[in-house]
Backbone as CSV, one residue per row, in Angstrom:
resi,resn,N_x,N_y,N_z,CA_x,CA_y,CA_z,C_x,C_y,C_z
1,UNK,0.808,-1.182,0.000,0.000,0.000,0.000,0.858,1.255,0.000
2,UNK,1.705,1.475,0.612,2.833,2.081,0.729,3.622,2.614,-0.506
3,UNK,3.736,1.312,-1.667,4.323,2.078,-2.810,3.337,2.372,-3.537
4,UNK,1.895,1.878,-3.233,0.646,2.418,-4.538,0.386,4.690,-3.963
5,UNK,0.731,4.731,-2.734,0.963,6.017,-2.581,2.031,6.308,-2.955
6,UNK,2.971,6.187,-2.658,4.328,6.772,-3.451,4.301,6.905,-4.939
7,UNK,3.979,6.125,-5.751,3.577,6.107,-7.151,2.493,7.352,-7.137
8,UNK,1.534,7.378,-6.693,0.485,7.994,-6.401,0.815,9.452,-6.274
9,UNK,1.632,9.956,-5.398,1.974,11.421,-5.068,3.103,11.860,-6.167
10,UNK,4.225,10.914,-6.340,5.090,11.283,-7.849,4.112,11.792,-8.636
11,UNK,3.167,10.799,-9.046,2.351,11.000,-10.910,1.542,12.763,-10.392
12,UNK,1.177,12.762,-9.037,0.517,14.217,-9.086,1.329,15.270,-8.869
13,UNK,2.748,15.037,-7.907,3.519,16.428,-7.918,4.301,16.500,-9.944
14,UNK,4.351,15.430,-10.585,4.735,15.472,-12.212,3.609,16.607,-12.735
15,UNK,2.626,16.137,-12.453,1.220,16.957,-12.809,1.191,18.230,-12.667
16,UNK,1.174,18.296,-11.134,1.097,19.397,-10.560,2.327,20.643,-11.437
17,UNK,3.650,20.108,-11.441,5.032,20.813,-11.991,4.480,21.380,-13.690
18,UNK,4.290,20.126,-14.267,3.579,20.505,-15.635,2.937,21.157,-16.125
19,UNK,1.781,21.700,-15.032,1.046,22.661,-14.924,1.329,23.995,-15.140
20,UNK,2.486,23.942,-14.282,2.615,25.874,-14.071,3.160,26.458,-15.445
21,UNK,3.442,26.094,-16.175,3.855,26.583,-17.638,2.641,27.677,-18.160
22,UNK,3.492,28.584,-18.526,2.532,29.721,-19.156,2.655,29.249,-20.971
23,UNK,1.959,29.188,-21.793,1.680,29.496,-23.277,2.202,30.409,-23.617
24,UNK,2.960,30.849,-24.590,3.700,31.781,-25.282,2.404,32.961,-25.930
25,UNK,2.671,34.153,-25.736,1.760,34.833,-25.843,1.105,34.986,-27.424
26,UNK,2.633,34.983,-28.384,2.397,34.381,-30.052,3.054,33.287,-30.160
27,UNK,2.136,32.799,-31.245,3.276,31.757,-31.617,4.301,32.123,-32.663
28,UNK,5.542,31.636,-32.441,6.771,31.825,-33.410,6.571,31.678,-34.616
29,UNK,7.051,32.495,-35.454,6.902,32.503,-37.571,8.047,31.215,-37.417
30,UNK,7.241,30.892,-38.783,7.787,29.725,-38.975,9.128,30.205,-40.558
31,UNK,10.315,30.208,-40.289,11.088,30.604,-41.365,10.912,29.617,-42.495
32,UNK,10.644,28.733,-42.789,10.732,27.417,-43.993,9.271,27.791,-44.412
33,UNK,8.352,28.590,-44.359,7.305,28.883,-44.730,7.370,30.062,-45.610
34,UNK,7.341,31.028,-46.738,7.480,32.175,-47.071,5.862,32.628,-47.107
35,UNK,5.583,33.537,-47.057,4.670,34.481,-46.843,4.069,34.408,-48.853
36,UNK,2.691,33.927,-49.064,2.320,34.525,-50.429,1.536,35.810,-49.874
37,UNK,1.689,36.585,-50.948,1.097,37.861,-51.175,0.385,38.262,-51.988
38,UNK,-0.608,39.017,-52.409,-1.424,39.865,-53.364,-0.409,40.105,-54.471
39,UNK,0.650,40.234,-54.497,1.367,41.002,-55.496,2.807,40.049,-56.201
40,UNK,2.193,38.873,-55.798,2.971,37.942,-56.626,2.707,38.243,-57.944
41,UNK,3.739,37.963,-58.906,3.435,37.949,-60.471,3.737,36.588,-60.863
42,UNK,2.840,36.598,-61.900,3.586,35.233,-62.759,4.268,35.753,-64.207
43,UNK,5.527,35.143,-64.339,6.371,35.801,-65.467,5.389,35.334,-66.513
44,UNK,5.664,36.090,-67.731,5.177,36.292,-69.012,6.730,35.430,-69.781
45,UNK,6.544,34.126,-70.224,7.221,33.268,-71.031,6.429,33.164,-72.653
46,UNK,5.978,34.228,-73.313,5.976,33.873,-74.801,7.030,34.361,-75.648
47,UNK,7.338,33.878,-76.973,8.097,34.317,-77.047,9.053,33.186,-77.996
48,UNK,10.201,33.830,-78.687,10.800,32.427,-79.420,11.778,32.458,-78.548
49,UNK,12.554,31.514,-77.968,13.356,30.861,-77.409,14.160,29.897,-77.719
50,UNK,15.596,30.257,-78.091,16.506,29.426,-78.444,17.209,28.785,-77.813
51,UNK,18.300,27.809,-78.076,19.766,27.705,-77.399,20.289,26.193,-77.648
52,UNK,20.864,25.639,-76.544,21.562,24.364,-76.996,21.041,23.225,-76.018
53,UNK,21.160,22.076,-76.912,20.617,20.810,-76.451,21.737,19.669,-75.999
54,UNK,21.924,19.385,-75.067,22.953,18.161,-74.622,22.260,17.433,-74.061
55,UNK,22.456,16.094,-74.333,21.981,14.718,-73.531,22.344,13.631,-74.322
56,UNK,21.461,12.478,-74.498,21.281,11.089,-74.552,20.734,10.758,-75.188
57,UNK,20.398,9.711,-76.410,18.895,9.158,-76.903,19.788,7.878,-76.690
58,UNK,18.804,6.743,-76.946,19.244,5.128,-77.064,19.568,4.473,-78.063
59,UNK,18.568,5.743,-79.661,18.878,5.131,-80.695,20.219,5.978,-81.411
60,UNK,20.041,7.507,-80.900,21.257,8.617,-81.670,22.434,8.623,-80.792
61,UNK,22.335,7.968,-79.491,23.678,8.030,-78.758,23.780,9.363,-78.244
62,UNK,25.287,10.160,-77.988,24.864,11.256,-77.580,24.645,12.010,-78.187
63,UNK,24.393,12.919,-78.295,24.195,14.596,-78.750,24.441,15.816,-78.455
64,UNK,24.724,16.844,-78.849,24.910,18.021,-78.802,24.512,19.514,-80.060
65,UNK,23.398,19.978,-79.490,23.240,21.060,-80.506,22.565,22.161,-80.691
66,UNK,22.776,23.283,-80.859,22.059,24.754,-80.941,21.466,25.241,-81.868
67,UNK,20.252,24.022,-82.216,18.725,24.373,-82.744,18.022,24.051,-82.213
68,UNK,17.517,23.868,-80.957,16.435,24.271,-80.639,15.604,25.634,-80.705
69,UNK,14.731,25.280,-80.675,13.763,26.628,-81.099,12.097,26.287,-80.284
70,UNK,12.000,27.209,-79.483,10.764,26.491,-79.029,10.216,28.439,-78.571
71,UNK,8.985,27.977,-79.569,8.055,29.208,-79.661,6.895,29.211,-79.011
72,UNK,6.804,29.931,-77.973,5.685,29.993,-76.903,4.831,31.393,-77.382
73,UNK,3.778,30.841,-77.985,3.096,31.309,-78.596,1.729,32.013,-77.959
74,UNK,1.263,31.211,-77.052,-0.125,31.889,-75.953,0.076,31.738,-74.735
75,UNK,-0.030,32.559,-73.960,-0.242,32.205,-72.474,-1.545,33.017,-71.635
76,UNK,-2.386,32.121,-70.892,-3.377,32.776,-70.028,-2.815,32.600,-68.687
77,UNK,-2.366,33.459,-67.879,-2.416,33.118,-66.525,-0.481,31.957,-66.224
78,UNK,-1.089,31.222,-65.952,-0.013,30.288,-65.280,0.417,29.343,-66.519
79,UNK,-1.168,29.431,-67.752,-1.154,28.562,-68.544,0.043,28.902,-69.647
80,UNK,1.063,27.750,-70.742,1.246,28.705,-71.651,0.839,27.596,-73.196
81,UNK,1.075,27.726,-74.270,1.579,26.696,-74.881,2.119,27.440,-76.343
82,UNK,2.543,26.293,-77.064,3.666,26.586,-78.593,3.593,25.335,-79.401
83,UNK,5.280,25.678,-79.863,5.717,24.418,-80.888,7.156,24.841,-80.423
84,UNK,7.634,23.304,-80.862,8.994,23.529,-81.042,9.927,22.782,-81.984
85,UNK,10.771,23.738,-82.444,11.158,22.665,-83.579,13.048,22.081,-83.009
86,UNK,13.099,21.108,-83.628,14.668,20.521,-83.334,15.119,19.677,-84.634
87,UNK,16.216,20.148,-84.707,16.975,18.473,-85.649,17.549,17.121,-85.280
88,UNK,16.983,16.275,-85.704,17.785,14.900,-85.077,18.690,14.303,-85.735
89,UNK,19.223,13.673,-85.753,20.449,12.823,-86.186,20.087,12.412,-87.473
90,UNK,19.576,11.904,-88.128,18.842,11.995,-89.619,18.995,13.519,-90.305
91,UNK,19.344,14.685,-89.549,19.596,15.735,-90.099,17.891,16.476,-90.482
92,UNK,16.768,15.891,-90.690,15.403,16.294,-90.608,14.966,17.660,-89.490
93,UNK,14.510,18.447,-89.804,13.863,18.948,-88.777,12.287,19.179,-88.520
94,UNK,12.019,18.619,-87.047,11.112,18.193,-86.644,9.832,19.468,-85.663
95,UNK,8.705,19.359,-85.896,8.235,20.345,-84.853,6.777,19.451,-84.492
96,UNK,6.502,19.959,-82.797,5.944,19.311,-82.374,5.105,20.328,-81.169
97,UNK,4.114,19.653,-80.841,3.154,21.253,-79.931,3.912,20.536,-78.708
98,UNK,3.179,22.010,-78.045,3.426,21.320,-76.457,2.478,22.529,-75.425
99,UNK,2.318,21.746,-74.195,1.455,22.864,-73.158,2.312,23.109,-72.221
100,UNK,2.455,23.920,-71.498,2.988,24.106,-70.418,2.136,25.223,-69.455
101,UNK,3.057,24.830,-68.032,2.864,25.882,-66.479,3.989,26.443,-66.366
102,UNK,3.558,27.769,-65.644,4.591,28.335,-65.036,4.396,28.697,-63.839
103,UNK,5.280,28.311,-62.785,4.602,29.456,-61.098,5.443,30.208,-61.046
104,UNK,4.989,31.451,-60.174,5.267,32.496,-59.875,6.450,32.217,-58.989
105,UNK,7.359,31.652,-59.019,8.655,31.162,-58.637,9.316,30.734,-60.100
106,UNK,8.919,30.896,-61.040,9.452,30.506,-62.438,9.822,29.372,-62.435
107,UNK,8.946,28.076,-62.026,9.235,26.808,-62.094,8.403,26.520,-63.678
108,UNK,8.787,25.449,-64.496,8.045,25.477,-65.854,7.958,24.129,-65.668
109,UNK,7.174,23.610,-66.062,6.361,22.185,-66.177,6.282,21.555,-67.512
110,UNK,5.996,21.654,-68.746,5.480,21.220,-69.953,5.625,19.365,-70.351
111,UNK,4.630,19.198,-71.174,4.547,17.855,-72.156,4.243,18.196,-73.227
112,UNK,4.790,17.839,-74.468,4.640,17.140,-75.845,4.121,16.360,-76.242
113,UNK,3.465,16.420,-77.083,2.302,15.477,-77.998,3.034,14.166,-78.352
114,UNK,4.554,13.939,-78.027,5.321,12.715,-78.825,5.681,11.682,-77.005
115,UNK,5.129,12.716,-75.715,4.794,12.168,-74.706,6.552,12.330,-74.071
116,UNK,6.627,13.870,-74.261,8.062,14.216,-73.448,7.533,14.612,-72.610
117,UNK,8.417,14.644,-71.489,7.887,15.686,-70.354,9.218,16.741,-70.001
118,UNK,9.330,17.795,-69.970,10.360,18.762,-69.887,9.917,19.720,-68.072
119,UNK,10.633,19.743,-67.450,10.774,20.402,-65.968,12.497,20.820,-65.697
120,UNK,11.507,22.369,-65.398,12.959,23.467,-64.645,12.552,24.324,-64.415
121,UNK,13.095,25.497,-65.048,13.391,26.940,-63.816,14.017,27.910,-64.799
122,UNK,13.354,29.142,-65.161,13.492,30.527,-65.393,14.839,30.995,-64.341
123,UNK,16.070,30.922,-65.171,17.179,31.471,-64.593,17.332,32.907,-64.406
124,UNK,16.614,33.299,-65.161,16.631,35.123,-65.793,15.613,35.367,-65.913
125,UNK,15.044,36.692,-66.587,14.177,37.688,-67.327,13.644,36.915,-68.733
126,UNK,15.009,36.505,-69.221,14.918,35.934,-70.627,15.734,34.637,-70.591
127,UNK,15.735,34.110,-69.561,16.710,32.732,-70.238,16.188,31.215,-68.842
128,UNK,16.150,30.387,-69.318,15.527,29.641,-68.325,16.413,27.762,-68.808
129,UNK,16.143,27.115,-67.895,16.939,25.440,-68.312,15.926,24.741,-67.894
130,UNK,16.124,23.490,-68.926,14.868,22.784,-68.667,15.630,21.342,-69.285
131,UNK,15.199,20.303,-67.652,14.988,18.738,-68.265,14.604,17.969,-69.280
132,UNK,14.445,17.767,-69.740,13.842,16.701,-70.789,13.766,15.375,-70.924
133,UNK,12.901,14.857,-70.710,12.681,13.208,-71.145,11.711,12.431,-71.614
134,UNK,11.928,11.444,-72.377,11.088,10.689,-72.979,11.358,9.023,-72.976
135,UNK,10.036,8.573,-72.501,10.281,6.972,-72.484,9.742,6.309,-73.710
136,UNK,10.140,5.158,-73.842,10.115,4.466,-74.831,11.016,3.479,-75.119
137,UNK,11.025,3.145,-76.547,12.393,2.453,-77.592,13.134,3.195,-77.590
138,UNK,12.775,4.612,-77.747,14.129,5.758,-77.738,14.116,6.528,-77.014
139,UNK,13.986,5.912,-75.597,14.384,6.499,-74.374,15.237,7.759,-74.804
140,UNK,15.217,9.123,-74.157,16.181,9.797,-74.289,15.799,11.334,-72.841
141,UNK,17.215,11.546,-72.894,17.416,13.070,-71.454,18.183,13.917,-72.277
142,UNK,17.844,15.239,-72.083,18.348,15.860,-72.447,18.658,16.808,-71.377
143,UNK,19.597,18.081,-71.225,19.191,19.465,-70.578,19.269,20.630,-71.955
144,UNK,17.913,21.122,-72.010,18.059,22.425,-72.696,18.504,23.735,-72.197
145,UNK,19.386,24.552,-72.755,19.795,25.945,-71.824,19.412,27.180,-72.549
146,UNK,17.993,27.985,-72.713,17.483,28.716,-73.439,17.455,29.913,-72.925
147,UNK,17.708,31.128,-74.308,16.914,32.408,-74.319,16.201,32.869,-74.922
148,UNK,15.205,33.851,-74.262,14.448,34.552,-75.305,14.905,35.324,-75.848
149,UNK,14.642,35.406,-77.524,15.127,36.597,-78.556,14.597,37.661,-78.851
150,UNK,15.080,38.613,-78.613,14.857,40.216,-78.085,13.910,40.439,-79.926
């Protein structure tokens, strides 16, 4: 009986101690959170956009080359879309639509009708890099490094 009180008065002076704590009058900003605002913009990406292509295909091996051309032609809002044209290893040149996003952090999103998917980031005003890949038989990655032409 003796230790069911001793147990007994610990668990309530724990209680009791726990208690006296006051609540912080605010709570602390959280820094890993940024603040959105009314006056965010979303960049304006239309526009022809050039530059150079490096990566991979499975069937062309590697590559390297400065025709790309990808013309962003409408944008509403966050929305944008175009065409873009490239040459492949056959020496042909090819053009193909595509849709894309943009957020107001200049992150860009897009897919192609041939079922690429391209993701990156507006480095500049006018110049931005973007992933590229496509699955398949002719698997292929690329990185594109583009500007817009004044």
């Amino acid at each position: 009986m003796k230790i069911a009180f001793a147990i007994l008065v610990i668990i309530l002076a724990v209680l009791a101690c726990g208690c006296t704590a006051t609540a912080p009058a605010t709570p602390a900003a959280s820094a890993a959170t940024p603040a959105v605002t009314a006056t965010t913009t979303i960049p304006g990406v239309t526009g022809i956009w050039t530059g150079t292509t490096v990566g991979h295909s499975q069937l062309e091996g590697f590559r390297e080359h400065t025709s790309a051309v990808y013309n962003i032609s409408a944008q509403q809002g966050h929305a944008f879309a175009g065409t873009k044209e490239y040459v492949r290893a056959d020496g042909n040149k090819y053009t193909e639509n595509f849709s894309g996003t943009v957020s107001s952090r200049g992150e860009i999103f897009m897919g192609d009708n041939m079922g690429g998917i391209a993701d990156g980031m507006m480095t500049g005003p006018d110049s931005m890099e973007l992933g590229y890949a496509e699955d398949g038989p002719d698997t292929k990655a690329y990185l594109l490094i583009l500007s817009r032409q004044k």
